[in-house]
Every structure is written in C-alpha cells, then in structure tokens.
C-alpha positions in Angstrom: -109.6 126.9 -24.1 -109.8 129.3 -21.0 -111.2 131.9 -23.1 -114.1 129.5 -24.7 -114.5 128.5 -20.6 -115.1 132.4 -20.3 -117.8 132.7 -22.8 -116.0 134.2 -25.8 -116.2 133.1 -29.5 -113.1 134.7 -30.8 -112.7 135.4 -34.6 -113.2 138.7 -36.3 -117.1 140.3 -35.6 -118.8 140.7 -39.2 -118.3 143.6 -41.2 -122.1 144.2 -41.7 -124.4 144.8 -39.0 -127.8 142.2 -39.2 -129.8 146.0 -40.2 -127.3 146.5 -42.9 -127.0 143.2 -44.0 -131.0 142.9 -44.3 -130.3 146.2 -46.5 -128.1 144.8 -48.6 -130.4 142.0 -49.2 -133.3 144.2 -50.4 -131.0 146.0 -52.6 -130.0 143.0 -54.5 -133.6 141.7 -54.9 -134.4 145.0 -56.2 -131.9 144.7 -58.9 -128.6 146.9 -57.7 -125.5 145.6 -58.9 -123.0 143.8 -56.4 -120.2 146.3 -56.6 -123.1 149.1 -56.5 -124.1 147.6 -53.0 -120.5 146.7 -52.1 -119.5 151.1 -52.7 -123.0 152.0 -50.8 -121.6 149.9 -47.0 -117.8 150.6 -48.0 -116.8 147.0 -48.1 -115.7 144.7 -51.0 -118.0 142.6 -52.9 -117.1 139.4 -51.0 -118.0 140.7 -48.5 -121.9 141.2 -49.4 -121.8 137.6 -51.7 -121.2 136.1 -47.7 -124.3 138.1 -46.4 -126.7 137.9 -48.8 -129.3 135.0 -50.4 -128.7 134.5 -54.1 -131.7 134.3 -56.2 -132.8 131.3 -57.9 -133.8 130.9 -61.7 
C-alpha cells in the first residue's frame, strides 16, 4: 500500500515499446507471420499475440 500511496503501479513494464508495438501491428496486417514478427523484436510469440489486434473474417 505505501508504494501505491507513492504513485507507483508495480508489475513488470511491457516488453514492447507503444512505437514497436504499433510496428508489430502493421506487420501482421500486412501479412508477416507471428513467429516472423516475434524473431524481428526478439521476443516470443505471446508476447506480440498480447500487443496486437487480431483480424476479423
């Protein structure tokens, strides 16, 4: 409680940045393959599935 009184969140910070996450998003619209995109930022595929917007059909 004394650190949520001092203004801090806790938890881990993301392992995108918003810029890279907005990347990653254009990427899959444009048809790149999960683990492509997941190789490209060095993290694991869950980790782009949490920052990006699946698309419909």
């Amino acid at each position: 409680m004394a650190a949520r009184a001092r203004g801090e969140t806790g938890g881990r910070p993301p392992r995108l940045t918003p810029e890279q996450a907005e990347q990653a998003q254009q990427l899959y619209d444009s048809g790149t393959a999960i683990p492509k995109i997941a190789q490209t930022f060095k993290t694991g595929r869950s980790t782009i599935y949490d920052c990006i917007t699946p698309k419909r059909s």
